[in-house]
N, CA, C and O atoms as CSV, one atom per row, in Angstrom:
chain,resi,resn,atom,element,x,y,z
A,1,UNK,N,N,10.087,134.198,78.285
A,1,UNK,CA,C,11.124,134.552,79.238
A,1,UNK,C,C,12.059,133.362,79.381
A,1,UNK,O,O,11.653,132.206,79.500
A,2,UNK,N,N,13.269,133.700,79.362
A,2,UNK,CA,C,14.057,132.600,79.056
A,2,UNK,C,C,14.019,132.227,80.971
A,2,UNK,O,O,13.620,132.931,81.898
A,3,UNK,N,N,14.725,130.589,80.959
A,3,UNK,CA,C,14.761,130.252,82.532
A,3,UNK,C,C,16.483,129.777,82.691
A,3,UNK,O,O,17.282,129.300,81.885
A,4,UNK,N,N,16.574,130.119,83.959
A,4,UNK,CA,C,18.087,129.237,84.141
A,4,UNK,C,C,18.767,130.128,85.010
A,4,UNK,O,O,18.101,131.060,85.463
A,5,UNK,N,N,20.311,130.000,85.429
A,5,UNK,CA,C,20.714,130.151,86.503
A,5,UNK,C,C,20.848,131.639,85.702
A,5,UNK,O,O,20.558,132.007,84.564
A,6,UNK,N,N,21.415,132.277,86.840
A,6,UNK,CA,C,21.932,133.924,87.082
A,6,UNK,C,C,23.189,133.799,86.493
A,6,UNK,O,O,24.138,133.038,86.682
A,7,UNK,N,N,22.869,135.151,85.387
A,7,UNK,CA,C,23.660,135.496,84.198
A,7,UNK,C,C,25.035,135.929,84.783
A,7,UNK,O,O,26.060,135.767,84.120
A,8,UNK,N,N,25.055,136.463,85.987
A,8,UNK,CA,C,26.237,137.064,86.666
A,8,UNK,C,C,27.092,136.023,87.425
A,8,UNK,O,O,28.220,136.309,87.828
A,9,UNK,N,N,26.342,134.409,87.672
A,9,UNK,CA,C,27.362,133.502,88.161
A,9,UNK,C,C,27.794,132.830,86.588
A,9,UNK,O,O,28.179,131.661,86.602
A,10,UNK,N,N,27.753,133.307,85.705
A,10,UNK,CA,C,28.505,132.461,84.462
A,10,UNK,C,C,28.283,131.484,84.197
A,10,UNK,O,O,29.145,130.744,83.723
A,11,UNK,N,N,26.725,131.008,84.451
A,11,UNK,CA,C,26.112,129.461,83.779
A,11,UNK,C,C,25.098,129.948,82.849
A,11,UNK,O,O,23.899,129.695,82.960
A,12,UNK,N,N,25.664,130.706,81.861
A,12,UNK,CA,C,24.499,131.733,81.032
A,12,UNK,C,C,23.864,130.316,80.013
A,12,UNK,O,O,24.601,129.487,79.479
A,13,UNK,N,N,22.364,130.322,79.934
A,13,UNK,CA,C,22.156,129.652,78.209
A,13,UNK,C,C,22.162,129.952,77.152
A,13,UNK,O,O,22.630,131.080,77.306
A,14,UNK,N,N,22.017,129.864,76.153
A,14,UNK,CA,C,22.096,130.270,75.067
A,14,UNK,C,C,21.410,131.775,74.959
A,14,UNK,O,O,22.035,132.653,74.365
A,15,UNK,N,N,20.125,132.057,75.538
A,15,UNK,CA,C,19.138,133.297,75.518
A,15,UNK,C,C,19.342,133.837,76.104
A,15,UNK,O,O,18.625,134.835,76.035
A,16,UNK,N,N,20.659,133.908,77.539
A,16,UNK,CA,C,21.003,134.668,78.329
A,16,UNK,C,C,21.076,136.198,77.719
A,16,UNK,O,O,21.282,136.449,76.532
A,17,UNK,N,N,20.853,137.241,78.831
A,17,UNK,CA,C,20.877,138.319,77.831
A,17,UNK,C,C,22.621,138.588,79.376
A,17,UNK,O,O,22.249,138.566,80.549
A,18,UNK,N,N,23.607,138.715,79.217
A,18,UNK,CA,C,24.462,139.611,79.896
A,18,UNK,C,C,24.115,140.956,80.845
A,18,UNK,O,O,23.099,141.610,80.608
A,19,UNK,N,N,24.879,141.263,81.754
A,19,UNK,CA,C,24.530,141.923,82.275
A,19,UNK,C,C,26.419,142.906,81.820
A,19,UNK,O,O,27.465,142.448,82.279
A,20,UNK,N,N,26.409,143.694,81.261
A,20,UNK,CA,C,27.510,144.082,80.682
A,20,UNK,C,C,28.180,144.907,81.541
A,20,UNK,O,O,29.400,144.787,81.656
A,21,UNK,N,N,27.431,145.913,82.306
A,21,UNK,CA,C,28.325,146.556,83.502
A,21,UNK,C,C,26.983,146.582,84.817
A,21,UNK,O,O,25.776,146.610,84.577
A,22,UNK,N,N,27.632,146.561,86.195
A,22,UNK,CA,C,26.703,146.817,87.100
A,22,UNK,C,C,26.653,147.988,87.382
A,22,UNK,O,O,27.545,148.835,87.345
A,23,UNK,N,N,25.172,148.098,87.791
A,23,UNK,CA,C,25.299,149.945,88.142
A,23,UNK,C,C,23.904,149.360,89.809
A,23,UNK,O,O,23.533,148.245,90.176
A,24,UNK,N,N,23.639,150.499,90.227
A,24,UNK,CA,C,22.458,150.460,91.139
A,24,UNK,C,C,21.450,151.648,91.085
A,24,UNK,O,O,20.550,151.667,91.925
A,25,UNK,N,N,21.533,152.591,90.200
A,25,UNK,CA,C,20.340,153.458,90.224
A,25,UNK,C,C,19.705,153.616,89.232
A,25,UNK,O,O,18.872,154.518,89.325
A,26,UNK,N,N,19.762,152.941,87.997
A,26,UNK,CA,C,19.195,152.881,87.031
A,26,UNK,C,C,19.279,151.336,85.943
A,26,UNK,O,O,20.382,150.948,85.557
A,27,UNK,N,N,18.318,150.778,85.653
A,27,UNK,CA,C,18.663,149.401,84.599
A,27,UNK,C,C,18.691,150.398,83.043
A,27,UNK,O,O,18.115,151.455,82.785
A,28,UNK,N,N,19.372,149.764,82.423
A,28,UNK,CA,C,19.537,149.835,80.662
A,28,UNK,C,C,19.355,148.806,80.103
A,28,UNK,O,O,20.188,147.914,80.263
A,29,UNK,N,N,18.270,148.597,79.306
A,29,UNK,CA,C,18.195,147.372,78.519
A,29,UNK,C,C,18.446,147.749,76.759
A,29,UNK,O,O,17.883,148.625,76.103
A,30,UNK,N,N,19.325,146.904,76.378
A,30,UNK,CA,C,19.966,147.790,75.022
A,30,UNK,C,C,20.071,146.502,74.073
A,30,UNK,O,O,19.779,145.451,74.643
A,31,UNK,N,N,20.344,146.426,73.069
A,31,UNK,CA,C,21.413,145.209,72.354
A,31,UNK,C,C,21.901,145.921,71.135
A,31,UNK,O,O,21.720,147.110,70.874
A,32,UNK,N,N,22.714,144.800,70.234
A,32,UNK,CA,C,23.113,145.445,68.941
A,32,UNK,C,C,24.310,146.406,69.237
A,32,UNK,O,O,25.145,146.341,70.139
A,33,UNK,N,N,24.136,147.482,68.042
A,33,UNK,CA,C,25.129,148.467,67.950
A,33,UNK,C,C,24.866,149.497,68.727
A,33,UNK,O,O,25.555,150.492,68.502
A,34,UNK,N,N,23.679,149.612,70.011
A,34,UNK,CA,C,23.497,150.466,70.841
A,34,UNK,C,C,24.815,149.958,72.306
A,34,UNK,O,O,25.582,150.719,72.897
A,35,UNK,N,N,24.712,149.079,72.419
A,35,UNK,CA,C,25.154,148.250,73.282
A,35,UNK,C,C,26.673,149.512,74.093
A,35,UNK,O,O,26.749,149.959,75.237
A,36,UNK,N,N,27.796,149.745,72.681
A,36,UNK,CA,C,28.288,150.635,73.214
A,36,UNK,C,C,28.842,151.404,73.157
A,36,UNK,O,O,30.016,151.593,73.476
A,37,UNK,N,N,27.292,152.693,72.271
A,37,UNK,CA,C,27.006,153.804,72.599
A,37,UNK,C,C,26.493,154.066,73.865
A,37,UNK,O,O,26.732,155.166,74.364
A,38,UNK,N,N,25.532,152.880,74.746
A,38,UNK,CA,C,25.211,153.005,75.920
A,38,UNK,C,C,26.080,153.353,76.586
A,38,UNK,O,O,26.162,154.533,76.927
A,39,UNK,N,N,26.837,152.575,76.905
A,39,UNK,CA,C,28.271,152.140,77.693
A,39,UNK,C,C,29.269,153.297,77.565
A,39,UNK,O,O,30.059,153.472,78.492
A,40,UNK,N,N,29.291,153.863,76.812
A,40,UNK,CA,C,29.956,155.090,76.254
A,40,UNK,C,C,29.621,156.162,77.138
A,40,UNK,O,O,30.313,156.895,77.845
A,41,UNK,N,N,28.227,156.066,76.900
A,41,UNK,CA,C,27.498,157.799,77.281
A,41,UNK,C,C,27.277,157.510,78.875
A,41,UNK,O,O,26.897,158.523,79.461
A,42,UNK,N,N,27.408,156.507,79.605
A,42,UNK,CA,C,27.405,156.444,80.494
A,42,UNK,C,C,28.756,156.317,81.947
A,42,UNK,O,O,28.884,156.320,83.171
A,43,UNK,N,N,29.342,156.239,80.925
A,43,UNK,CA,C,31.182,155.889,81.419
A,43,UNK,C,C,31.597,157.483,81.265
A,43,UNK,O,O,32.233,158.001,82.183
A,44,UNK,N,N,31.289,158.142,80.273
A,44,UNK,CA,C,31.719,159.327,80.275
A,44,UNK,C,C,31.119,160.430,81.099
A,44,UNK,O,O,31.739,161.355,81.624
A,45,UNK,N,N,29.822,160.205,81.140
A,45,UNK,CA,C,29.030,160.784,82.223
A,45,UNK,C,C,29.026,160.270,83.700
A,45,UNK,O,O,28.486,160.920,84.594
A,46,UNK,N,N,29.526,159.313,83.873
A,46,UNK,CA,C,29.859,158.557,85.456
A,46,UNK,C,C,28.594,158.317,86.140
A,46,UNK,O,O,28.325,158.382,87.340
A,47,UNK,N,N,27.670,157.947,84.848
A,47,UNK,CA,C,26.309,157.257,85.285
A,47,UNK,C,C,26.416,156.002,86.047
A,47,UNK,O,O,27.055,155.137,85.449
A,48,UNK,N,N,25.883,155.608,87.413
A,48,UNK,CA,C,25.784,154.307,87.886
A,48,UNK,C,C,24.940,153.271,87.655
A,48,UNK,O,O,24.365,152.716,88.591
A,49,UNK,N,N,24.713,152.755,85.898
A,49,UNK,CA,C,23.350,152.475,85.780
A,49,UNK,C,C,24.372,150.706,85.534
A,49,UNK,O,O,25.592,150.545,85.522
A,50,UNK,N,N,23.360,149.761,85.389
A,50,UNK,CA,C,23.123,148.783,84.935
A,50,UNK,C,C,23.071,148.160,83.565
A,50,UNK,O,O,22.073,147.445,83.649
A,51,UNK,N,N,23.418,148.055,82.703
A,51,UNK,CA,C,23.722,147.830,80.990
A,51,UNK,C,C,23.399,145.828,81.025
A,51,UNK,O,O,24.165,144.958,81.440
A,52,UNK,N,N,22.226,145.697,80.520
A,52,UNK,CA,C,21.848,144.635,79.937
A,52,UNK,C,C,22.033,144.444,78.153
A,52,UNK,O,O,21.886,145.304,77.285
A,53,UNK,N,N,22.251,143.599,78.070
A,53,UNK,CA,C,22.824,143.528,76.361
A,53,UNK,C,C,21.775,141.853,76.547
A,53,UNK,O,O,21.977,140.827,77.198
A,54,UNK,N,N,20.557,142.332,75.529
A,54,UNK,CA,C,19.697,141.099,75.500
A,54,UNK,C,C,20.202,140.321,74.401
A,54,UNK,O,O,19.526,139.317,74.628
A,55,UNK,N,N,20.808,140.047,73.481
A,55,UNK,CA,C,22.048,139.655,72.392
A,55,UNK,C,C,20.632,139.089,71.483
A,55,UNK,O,O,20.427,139.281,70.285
A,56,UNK,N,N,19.782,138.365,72.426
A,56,UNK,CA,C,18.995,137.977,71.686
A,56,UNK,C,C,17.761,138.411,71.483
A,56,UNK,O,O,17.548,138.781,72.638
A,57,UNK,N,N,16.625,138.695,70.828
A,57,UNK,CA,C,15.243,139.567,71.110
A,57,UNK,C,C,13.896,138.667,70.813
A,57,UNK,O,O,12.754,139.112,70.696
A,58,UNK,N,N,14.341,137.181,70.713
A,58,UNK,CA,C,13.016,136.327,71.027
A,58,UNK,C,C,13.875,134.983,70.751
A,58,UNK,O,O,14.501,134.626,69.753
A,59,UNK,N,N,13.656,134.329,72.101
A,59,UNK,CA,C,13.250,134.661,73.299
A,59,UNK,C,C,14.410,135.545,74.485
A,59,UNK,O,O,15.491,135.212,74.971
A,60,UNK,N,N,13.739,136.509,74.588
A,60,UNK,CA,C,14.511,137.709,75.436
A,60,UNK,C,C,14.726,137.054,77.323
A,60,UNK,O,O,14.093,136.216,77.966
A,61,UNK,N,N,15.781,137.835,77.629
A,61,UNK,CA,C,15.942,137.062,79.177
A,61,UNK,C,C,15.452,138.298,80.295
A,61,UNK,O,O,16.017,139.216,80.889
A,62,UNK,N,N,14.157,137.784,80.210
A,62,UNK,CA,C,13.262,138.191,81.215
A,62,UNK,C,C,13.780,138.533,82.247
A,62,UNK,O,O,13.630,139.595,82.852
A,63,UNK,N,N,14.486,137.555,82.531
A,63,UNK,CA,C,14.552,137.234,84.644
A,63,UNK,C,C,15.570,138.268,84.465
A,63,UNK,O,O,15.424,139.444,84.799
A,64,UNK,N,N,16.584,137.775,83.932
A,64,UNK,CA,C,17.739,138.821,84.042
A,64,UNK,C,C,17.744,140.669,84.233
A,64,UNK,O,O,18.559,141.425,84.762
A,65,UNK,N,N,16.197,140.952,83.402
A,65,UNK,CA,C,16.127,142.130,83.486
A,65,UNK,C,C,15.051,142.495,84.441
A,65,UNK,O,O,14.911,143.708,84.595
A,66,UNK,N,N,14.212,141.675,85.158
A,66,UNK,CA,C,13.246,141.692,85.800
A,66,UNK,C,C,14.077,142.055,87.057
A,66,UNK,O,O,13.906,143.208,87.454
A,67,UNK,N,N,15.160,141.096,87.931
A,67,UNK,CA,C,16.156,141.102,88.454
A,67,UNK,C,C,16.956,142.272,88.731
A,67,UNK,O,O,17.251,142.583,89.885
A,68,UNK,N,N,17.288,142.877,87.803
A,68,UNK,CA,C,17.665,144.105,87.433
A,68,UNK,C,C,16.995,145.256,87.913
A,68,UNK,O,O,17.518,146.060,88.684
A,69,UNK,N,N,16.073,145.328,87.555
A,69,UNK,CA,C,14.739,146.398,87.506
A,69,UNK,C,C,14.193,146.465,88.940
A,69,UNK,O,O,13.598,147.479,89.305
A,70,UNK,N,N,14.421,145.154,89.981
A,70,UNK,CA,C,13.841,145.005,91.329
A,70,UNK,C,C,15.052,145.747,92.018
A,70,UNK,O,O,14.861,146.413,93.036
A,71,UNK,N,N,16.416,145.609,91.393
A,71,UNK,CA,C,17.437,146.313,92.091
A,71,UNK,C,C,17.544,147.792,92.006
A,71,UNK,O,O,17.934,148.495,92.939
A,72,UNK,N,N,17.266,148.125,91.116
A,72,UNK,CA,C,17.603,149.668,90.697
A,72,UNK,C,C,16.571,150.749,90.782
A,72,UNK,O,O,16.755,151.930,91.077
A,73,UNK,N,N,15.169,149.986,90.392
A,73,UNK,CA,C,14.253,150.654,90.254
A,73,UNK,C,C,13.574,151.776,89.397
A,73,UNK,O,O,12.628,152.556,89.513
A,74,UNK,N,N,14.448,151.489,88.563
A,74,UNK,CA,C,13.891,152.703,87.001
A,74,UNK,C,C,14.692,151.690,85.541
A,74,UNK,O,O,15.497,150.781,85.335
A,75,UNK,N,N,14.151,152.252,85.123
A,75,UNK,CA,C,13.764,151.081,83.456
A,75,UNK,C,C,14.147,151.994,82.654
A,75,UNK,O,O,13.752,153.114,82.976
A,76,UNK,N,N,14.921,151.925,81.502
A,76,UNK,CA,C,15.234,152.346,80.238
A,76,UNK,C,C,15.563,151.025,79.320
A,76,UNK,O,O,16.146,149.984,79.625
A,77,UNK,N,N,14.803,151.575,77.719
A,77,UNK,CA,C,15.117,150.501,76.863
A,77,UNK,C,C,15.461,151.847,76.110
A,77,UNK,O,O,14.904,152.944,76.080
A,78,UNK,N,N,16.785,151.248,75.416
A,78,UNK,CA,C,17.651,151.938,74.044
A,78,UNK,C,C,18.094,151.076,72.956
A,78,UNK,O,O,19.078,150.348,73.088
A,79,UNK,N,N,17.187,151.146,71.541
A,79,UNK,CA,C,17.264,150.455,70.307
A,79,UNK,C,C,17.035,151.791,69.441
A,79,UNK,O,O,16.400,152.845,69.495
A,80,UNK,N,N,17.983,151.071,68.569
A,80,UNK,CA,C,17.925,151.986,67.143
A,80,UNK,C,C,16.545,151.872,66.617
A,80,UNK,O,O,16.072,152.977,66.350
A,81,UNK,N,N,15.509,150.558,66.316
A,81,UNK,CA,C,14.413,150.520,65.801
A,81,UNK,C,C,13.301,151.805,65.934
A,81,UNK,O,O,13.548,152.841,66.551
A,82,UNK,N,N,12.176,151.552,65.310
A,82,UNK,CA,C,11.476,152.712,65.386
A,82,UNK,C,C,10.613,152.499,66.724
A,82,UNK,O,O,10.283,151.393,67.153
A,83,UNK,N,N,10.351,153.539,67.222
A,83,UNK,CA,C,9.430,153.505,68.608
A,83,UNK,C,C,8.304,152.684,68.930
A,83,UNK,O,O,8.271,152.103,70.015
A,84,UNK,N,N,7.249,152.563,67.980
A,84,UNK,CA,C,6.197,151.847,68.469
A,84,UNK,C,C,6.304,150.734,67.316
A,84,UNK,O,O,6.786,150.630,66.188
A,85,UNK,N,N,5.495,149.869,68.347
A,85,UNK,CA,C,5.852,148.452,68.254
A,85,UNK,C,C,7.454,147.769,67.984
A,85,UNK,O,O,7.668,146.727,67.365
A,86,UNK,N,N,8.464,148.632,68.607
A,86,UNK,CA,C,9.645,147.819,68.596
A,86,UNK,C,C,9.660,147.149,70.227
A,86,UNK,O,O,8.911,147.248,71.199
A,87,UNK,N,N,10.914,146.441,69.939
A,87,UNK,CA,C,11.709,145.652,71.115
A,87,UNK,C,C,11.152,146.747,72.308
A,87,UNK,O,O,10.505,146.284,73.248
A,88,UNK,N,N,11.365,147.891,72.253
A,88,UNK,CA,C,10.944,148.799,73.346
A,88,UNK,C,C,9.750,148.955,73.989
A,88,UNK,O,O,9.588,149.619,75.013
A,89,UNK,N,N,8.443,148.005,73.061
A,89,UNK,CA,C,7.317,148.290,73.526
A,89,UNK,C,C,7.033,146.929,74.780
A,89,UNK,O,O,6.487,146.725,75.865
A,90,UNK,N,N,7.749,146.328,73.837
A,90,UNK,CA,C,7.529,144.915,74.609
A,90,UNK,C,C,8.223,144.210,75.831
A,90,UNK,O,O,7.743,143.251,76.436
A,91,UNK,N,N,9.249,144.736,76.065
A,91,UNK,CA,C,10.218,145.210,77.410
A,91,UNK,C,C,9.006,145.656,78.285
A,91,UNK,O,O,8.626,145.055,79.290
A,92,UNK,N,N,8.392,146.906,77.717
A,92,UNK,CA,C,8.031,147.667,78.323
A,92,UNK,C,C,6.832,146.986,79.236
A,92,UNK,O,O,6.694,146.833,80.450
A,93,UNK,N,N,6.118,146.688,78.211
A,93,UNK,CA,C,4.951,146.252,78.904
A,93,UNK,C,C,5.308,144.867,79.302
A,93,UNK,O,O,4.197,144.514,79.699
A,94,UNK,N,N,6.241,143.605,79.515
A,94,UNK,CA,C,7.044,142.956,80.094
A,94,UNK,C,C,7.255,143.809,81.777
A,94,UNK,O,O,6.940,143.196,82.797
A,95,UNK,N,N,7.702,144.957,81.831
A,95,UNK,CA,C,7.919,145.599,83.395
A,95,UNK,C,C,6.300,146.250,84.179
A,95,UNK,O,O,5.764,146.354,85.283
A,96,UNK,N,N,6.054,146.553,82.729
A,96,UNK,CA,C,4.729,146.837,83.577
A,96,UNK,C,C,3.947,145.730,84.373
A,96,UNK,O,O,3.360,145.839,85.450
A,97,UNK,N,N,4.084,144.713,83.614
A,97,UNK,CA,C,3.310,143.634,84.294
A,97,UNK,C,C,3.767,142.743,85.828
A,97,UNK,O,O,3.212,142.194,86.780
A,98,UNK,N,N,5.371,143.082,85.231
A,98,UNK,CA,C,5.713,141.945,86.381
A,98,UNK,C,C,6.684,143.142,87.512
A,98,UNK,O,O,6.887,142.819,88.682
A,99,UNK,N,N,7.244,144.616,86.896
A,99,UNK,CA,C,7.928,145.126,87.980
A,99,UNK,C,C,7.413,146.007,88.618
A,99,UNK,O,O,8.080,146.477,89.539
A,100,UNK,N,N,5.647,146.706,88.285
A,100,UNK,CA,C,5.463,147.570,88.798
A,100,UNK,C,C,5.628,147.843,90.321
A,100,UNK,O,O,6.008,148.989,90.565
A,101,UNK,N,N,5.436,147.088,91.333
A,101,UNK,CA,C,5.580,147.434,92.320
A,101,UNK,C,C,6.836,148.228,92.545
A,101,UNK,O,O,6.746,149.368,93.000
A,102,UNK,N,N,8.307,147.559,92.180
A,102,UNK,CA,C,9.486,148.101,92.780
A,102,UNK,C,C,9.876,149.219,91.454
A,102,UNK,O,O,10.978,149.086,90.922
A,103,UNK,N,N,8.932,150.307,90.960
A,103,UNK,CA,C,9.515,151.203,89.927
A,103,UNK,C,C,9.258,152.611,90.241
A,103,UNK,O,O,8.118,153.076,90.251
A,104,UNK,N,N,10.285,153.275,90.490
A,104,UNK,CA,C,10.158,154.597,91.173
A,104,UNK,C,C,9.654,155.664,90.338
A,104,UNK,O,O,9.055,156.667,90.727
A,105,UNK,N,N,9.969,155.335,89.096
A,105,UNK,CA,C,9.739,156.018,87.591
A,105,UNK,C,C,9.001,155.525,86.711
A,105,UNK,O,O,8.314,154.526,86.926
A,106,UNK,N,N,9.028,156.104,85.670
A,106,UNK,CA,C,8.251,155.579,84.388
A,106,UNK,C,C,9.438,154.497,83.819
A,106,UNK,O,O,10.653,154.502,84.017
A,107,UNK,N,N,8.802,153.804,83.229
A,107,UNK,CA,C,9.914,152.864,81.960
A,107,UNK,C,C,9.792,153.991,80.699
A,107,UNK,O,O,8.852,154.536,80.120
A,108,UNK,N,N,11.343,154.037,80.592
A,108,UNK,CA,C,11.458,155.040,79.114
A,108,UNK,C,C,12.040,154.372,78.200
A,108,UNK,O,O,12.588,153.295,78.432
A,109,UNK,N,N,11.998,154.908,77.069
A,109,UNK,CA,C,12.548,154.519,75.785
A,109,UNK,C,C,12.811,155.137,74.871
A,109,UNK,O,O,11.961,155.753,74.228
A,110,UNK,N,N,14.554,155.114,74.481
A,110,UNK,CA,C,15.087,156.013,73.826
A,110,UNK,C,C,15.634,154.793,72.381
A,110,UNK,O,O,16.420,153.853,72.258
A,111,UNK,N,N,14.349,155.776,71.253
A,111,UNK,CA,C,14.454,155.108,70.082
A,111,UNK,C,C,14.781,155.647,68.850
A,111,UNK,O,O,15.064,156.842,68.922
A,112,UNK,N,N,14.838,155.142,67.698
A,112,UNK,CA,C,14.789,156.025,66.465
A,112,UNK,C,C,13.041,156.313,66.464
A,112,UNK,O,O,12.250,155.769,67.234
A,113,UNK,N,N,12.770,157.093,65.625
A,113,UNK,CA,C,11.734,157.927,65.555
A,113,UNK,C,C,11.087,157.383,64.304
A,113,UNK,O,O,11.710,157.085,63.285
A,114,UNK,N,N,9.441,157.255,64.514
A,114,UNK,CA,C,8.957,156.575,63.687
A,114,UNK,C,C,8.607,156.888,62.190
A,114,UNK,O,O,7.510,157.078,61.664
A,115,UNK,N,N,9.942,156.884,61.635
A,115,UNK,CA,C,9.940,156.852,60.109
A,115,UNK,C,C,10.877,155.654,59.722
A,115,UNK,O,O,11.707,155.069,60.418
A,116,UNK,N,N,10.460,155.430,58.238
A,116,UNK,CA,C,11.792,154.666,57.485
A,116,UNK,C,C,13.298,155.519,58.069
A,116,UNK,O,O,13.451,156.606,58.626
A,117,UNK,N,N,14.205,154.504,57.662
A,117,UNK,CA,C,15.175,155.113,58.383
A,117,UNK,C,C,16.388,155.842,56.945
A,117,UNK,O,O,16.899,155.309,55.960
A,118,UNK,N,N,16.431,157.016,57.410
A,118,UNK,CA,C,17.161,158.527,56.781
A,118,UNK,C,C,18.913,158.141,56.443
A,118,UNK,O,O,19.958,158.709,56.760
A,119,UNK,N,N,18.682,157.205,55.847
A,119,UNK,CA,C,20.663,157.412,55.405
A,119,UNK,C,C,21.172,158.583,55.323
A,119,UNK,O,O,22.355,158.572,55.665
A,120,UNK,N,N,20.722,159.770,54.962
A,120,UNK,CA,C,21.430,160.582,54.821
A,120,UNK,C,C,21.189,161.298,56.424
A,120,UNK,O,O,22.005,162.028,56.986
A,121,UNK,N,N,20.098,160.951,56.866
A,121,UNK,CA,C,20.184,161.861,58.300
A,121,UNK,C,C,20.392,160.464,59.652
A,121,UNK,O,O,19.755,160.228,60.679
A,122,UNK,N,N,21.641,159.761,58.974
A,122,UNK,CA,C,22.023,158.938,60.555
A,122,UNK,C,C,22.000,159.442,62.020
A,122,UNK,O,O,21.277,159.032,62.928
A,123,UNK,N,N,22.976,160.455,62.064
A,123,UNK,CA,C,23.194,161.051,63.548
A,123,UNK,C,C,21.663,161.761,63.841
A,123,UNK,O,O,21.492,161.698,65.059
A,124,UNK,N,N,20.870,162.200,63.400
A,124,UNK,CA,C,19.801,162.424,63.853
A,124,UNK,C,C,18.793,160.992,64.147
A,124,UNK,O,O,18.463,160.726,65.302
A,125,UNK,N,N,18.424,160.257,63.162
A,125,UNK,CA,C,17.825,159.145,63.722
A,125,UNK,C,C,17.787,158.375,64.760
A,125,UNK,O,O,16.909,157.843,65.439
A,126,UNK,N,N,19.787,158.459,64.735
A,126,UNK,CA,C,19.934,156.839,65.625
A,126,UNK,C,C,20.254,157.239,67.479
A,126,UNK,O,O,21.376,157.660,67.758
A,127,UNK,N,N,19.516,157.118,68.284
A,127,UNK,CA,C,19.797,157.729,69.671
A,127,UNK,C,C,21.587,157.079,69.968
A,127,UNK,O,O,22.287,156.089,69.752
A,128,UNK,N,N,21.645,158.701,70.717
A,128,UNK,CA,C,23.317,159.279,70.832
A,128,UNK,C,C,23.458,159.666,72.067
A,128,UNK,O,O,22.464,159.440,72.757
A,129,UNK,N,N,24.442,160.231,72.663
A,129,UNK,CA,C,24.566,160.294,73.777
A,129,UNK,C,C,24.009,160.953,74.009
A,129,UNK,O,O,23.137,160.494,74.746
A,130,UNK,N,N,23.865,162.201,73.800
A,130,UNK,CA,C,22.641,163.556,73.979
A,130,UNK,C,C,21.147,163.009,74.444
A,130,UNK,O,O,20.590,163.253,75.514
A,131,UNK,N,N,20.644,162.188,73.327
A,131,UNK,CA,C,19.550,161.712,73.202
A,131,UNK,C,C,19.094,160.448,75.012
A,131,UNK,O,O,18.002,160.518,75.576
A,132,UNK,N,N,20.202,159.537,75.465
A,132,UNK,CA,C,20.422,158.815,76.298
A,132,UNK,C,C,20.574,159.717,77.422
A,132,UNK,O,O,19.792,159.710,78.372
A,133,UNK,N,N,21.566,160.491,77.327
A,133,UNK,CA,C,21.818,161.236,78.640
A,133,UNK,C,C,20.480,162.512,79.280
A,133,UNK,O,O,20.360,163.066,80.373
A,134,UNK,N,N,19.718,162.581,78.092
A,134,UNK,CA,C,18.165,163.409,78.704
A,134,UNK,C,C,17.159,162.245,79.459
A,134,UNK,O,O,16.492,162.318,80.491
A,135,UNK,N,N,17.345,161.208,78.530
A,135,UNK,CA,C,16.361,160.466,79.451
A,135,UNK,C,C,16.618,159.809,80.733
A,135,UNK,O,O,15.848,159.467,81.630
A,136,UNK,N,N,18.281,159.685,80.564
A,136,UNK,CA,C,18.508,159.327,82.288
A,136,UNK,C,C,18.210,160.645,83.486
A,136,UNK,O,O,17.681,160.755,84.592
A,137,UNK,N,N,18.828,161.413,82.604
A,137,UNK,CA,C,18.306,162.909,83.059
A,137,UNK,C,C,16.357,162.732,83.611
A,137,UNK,O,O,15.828,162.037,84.479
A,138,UNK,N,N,16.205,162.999,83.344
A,138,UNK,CA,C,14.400,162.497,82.880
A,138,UNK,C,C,14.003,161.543,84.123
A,138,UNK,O,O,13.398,161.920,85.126
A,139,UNK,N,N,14.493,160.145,83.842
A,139,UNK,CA,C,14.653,159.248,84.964
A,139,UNK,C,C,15.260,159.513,86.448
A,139,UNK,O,O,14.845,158.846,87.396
A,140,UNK,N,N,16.242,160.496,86.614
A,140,UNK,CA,C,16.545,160.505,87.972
A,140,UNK,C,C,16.153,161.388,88.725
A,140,UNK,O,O,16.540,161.576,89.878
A,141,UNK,N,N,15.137,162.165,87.969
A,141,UNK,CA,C,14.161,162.998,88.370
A,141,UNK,C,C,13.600,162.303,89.516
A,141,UNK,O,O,13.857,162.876,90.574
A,142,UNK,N,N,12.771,161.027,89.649
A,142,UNK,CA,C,11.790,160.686,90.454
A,142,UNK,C,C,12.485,159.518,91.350
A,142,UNK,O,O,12.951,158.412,91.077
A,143,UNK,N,N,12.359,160.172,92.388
A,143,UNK,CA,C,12.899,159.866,93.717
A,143,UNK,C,C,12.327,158.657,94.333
A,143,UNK,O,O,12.701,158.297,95.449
């Protein structure tokens, strides 16, 4: 877990992960070329979520999303990688350990699906807005 001041007063370190838009009812933890398709599907849908862009994925900025997660109270990770054992597992169990108390929901994760990845079947593999907007769907279920 990276250490250092708060990513939102602009003394970021190098491992800072950004906090790319603020929201309050949901965190997004994303990076890469998800970053904004997130941002997309959520601007167009007039989702109030939170968009973390971890830029980096070891060593990832903990606090920043820990922080996050105490504010909002529901967890989503969105990576193109395949589902188990990606960036998504390890977020994950990262919140389980340290945010369970303040989590109204499950931590979800909207990933590619665990195969080699389908050049010819991109738009199916790579999570899209459809794919993002069920699981926030999903997530704001639990009150």
């Amino acid at each position: 877990m990276a250490h250092g001041a708060d990513a939102r007063h602009g003394r970021r370190g190098r491992h800072r992960g950004p906090v790319v838009r603020d929201g309050n009812d949901l965190t997004i933890v994303t990076y890469g070329s998800m970053v904004p398709v997130v941002t997309a599907a959520i601007e167009k849908n007039k989702v109030d979520a939170e968009i973390i862009d971890l830029r980096t994925i070891m060593p990832y900025d903990g606090e920043t999303i820990l922080q996050s997660v105490k504010k909002t109270g529901r967890a989503m990770i969105v990576h193109e990688a395949p589902r188990t054992l990606g960036m998504g597992a390890e977020i994950s169990a990262f919140l389980a350990e340290r945010a369970i108390d303040y989590l109204m929901g499950p931590i979800l994760r909207v990933t590619g699906p665990d195969t080699p990845f389908p050049y010819r079947l991109e738009d199916y593999y790579l999570p899209n807005e459809r794919k993002i907007m069920k699981a926030i769907g999903r997530l704001m279920e639990f009150r």
